[in-house]
C-alpha positions in Angstrom: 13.0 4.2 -0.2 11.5 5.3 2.8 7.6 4.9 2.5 4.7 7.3 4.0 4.5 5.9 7.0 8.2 6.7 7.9 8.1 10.6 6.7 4.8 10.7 9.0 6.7 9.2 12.3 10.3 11.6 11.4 7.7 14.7 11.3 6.4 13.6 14.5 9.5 13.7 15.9 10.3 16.8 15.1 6.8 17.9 16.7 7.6 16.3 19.7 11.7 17.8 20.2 12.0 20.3 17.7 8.9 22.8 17.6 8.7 25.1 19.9 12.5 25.5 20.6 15.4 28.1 19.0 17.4 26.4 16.3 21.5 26.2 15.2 21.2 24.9 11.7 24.8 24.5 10.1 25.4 21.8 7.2 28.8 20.1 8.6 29.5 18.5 5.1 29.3 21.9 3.5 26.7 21.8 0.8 24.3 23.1 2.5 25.5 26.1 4.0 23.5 28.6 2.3 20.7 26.9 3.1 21.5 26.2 6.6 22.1 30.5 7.3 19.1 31.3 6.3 16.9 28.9 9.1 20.0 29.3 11.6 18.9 30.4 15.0 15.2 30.9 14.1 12.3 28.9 15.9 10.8 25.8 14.6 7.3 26.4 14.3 5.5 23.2 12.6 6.4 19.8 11.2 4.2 18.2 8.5 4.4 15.4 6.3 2.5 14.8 3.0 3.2 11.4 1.3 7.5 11.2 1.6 7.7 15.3 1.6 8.6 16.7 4.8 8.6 20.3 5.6 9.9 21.5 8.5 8.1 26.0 9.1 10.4 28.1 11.2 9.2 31.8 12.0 9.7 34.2 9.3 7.7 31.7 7.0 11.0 29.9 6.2 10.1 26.3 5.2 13.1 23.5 5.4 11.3 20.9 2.7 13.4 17.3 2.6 12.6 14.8 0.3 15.1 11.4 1.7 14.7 9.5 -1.6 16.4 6.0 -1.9 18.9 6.7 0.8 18.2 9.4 2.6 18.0 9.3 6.8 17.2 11.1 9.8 19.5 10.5 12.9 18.3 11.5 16.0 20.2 12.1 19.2 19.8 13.8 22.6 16.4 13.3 25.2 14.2 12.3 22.6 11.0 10.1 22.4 9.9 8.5 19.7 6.8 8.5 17.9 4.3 11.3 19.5 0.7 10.7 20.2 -0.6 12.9 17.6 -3.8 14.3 16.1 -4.7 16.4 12.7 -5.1 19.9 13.0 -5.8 22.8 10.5 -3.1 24.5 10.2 -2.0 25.7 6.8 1.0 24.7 5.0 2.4 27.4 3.2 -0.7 29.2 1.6 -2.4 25.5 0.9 -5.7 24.2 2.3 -3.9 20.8 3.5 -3.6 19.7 6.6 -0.9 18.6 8.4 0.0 16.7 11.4 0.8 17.8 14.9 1.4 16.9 18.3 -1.8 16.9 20.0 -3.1 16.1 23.7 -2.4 12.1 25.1 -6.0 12.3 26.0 -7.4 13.1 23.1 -6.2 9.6 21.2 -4.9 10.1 17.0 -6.3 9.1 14.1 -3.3 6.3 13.8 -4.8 4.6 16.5 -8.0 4.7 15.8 -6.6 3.2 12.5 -5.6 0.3 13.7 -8.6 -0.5 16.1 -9.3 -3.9 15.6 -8.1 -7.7 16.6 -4.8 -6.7 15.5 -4.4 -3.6 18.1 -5.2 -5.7 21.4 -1.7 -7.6 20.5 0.1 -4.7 20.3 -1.3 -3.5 23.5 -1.6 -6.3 25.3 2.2 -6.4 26.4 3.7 -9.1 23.8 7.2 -8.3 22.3 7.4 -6.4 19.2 10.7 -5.9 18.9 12.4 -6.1 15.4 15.1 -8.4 14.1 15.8 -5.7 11.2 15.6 -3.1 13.3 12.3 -1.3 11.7 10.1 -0.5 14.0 10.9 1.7 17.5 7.8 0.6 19.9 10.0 0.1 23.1 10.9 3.3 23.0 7.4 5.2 22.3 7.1 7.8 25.1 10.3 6.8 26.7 12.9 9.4 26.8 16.2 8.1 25.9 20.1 9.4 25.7 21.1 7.8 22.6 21.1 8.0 19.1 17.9 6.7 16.8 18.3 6.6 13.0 15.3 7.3 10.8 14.7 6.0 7.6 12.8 3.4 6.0 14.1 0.9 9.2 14.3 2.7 12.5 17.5 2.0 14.3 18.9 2.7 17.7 22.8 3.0 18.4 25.4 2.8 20.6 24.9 5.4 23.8 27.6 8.3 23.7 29.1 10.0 26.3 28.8 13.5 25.5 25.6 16.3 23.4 26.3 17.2 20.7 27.8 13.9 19.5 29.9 14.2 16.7 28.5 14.4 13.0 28.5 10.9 11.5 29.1 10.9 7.9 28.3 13.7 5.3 25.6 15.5 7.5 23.8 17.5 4.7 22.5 19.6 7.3 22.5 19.3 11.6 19.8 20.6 13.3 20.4 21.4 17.0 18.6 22.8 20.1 19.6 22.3 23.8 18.4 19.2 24.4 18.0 17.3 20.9 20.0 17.0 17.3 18.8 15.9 14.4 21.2 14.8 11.1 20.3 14.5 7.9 22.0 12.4 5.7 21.9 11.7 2.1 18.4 13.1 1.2 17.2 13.8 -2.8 15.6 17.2 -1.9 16.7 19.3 0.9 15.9 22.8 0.4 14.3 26.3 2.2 10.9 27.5 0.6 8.6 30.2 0.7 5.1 29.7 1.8 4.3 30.2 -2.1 7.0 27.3 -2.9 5.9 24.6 -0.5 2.4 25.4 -1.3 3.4 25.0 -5.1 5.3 21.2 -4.1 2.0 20.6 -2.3 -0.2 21.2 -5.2 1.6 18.4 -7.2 0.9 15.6 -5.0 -1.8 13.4 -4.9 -4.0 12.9 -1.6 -2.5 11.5 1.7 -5.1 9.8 4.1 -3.4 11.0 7.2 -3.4 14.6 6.2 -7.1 15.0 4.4 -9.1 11.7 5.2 -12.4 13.5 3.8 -14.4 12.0 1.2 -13.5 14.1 -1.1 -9.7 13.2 -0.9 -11.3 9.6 -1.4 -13.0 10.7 -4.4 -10.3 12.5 -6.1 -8.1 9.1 -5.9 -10.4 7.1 -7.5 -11.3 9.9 -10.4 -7.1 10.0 -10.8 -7.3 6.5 -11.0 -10.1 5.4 -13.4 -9.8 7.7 -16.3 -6.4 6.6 -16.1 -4.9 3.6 -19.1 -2.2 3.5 -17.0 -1.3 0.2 -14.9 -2.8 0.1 -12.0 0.6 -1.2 -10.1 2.2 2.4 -11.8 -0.3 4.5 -10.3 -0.2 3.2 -6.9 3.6 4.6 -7.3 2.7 8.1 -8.7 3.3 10.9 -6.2 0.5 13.0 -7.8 -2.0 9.5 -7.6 -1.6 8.9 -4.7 0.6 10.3 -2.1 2.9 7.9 0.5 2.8 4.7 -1.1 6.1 2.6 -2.1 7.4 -0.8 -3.4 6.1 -2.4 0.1 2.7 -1.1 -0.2 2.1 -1.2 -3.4 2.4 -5.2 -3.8 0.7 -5.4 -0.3 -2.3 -3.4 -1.4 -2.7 -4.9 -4.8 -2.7 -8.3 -3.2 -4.8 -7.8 -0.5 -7.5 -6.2 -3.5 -6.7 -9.3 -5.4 -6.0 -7.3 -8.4 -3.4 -7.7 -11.1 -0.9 -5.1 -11.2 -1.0 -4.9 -14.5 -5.0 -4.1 -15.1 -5.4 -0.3 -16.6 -6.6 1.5 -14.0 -9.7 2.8 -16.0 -10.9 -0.9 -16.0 -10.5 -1.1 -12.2 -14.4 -0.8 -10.5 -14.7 2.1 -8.4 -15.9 0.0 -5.9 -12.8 -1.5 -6.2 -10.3 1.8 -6.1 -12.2 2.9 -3.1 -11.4 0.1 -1.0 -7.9 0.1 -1.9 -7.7 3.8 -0.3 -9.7 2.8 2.7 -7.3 -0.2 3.0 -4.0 2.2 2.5 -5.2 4.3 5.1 -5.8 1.7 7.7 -2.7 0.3 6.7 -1.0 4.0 6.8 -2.0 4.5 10.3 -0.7 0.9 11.8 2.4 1.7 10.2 2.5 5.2 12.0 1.3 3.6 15.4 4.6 0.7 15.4 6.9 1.9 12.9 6.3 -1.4 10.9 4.9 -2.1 7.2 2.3 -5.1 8.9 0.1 -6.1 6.1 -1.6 -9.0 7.3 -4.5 -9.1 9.4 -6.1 -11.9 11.8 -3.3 -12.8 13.2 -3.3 -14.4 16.9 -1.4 -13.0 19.3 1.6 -15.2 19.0 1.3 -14.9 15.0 0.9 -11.3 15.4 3.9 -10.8 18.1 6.3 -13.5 15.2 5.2 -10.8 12.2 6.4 -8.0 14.1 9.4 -9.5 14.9 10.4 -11.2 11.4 9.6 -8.6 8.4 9.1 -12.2 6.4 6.1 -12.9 8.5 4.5 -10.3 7.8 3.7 -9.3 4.5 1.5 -11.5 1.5 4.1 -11.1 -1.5 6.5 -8.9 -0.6 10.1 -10.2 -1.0 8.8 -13.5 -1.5 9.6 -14.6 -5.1 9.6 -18.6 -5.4 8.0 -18.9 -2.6 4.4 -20.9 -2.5 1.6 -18.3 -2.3 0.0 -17.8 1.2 -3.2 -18.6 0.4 -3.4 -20.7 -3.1 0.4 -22.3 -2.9 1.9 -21.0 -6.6 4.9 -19.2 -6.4 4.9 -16.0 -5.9 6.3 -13.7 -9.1 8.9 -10.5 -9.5 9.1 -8.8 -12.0 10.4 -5.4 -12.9 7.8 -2.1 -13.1 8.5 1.2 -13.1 12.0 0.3 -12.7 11.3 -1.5 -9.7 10.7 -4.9 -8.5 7.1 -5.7 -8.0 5.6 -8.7 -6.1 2.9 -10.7 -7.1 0.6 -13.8 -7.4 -0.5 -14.9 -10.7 -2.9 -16.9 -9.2 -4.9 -15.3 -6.6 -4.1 -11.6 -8.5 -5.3 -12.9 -11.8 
C-alpha cells in the first residue's frame, strides 16, 4: 500500500500540472461516470494530501477525494515534472483548520528539505547516482520536463515514450484527468469519490495528525496523548489512520526499530519521551521520503553506502523484508510475524 510519503509526492504533482488549468474528467472504464460529470471541465484549484487521503478542490467547492489502498496508482503522462519544490501554506481544506501542501516559490526551499538536512542530504546532492533497481524513487527526473509516461504508486515507474497526447487508457482507468498538456489515470483506487467541503472536512476530522501538513507542537502532543492512554500495541497504533496519519508496513517496522521498542509493548506503557521521538523521527523520515521518492531509513551512511541504499531497496532499511536474516547491529535473525493482518518486521534482540 502506498505509504504517506507517496500520496504527498502524487499531490505534488497535481500542484505542479494540474492546478491552475481547465479539466476533461471522464472515467473510461465506466464506473465512474457520475462522478467524473460532475468535476468535468471545471478548474483544478488545490491539491492536498493528509496521511494516504488525497483530495484533489476544483471551483465550485467540488472535492475529487482518492484513497489508492493496496493497489491503487496514479499514471502520469504528457510535459510533466516530477516532484515540485514545495512549501505549506494555510489554505483550508474543505471547512477544516488543516493545512495542506502546495507549490511554493524554488527560492523559498520546503519543509522536505529542510527535513532531510543532515550527512545524509550532501550525498543526495552531491551528484552520486540514485537511481533505483525497483524502480521507486523518480530523482532524475525532478524538475525535468519529460514526454512520457510516470506511474505513481507505492514504487514510481517511468515507461515506454509514446508517440502521440492523449495516449491511450491503459487498463480499467477509474477515472482520466486531462488538460492540454498533461493526463493523469487512476487506476484501481479503494476510495474515489466527489465531496462537499462539509464531506472532506468530515474525512479530515477522522484522521490522526500528519507532520507535513500541521508540524506544530500541538499536532506532536495530540500523537503522543492518542498513544499513551492507549492498551493497544504499540506496532497497531503506528498503523491506525486516526493515530497517526501516513504511516504503513515500511515505516512502521523502520520506526519501531530505530526506537528500539517492541512492537508489541501497550502503548500506554511506552514513555512519552519515547512517543515523541518516534513522531520527530517519522517526520524527518516523512520528508526524505518526499524529497527522493524512496522509504531510506538508515542514517550515517557514506556516500558510496548512501548512493548502494538508494539504489538496492535491501540496503536500505533495518528490518524490513529481512526475516532470517542476522540483525544489523546485534547479528540474531530478524523476525515476521503477522499483525494487524500484516507482516511485521522485527528484532527480538535489539527491540526487546
Amino acid at each position: 500500500m502506498p505509504e504517506g510519503h507517496s500520496v504527498h509526492r502524487i499531490a505534488r504533482q497535481f500542484a505542479r500540472n494540474f492546478v491552475g488549468h481547465r479539466v476533461a474528467a471522464s472515467s473510461p472504464q465506466g464506473r465512474f461516470a457520475e462522478g467524473a460529470s460532475l468535476i468535468d471541465g471545471r478548474t483544478m484549484t488545490a491539491s492536498r494530501a493528509v496521511g494516504k487521503q488525497m483530495f484533489l478542490e476544483f471551483d465550485h467547492e467540488l472535492w475529487l477525494r482518492v484513497h489508492l489502498g493496496m493497489y491503487g496508482a496514479w499514471d502520469f503522462a504528457g510535459d510533466i515534472t516530477t516532484d515540485a519544490t514545495i512549501r505549506s501554506a494555510s489554505g483550508r481544506m474543505g471547512q477544516t483548520n488543516q493545512r495542506g501542501t502546495v507549490l511554493g516559490a524554488q527560492a523559498e526551499g520546503s519543509e522536505a528539505e529542510i527535513a532531510v538536512a543532515g550527512e545524509n542530504a550532501t550525498a543526495a546532492a552531491s551528484g552520486v547516482s540514485l537511481d533505483d533497481v525497483d524502480g521507486e524513487d523518480s530523482v532524475q527526473s525532478i524538475g525535468a520536463p519529460r514526454r512520457a509516461r510516470l506511474r505513481m504508486a507505492e514504487q514510481e515507474k517511468v515507461g515506454d515514450d509514446y508517440a502521440t497526447f492523449p495516449p491511450e487508457p491503459v487498463g480499467q482507468v477509474r477515472v482520466r484527468l486531462l488538460t492540454e498538456t498533461a493526463v493523469a489515470d487512476l487506476r484501481g483506487p479503494t476510495a474515489c469519490e466527489v465531496l462537499s467541503p462539509e464531506q472532506v472536512a468530515a474525512v479530515i476530522g477522522k484522521l490522526g495528525p500528519d507532520p507535513l501538513v500541521d508540524d506544530t507542537p500541538q499536532a506532536e502532543d495530540d500523537f503522543v496523548a492518542a498513544v499513551t492512554k492507549k492498551p493497544t500495541p504499540i506496532g497497531l497504533l503506528l498503523m491506525d489512520q486516526s493515530v497517526v496519519s501516513g504511516i504503513g508496513n515500511v515505516y512502521r517496522a523502520e520506526l519501531l526499530f530505530r526506537a528500539r521498542l517492541n512492537p508489541h509493548t501497550p502503548g500506554k506503557l511506552v514513555p512519552a519521551d519515547t512517543v515523541r521521538a518516534i513522531w520527530r523521527d517519522w517526520t524527518h523520515l516523512l520528508g526524505l521520503g518526499v524529497r527522493t521518492g524512496q522509504m531510506m531509513t538508515m542514517d550515517g551512511l557514506d556516500d558510496p553506502a548512501y548512493a548502494k541504499a538508494m539504489a538496492n531497496r535491501a540496503d536500505r532499511h533495518w528490518v524490513y523484508k529481512r526475516e532470517g536474516l542476522p540483525c544489523r547491529i546485534c547479528g540474531t535473525n530478524i523476525v515476521m510475524e503477522e499483525m494487524g493482518g500484516r507482516k511485521l518486521y522485527w528484532c527480538p534482540v535489539d527491540q526487546a
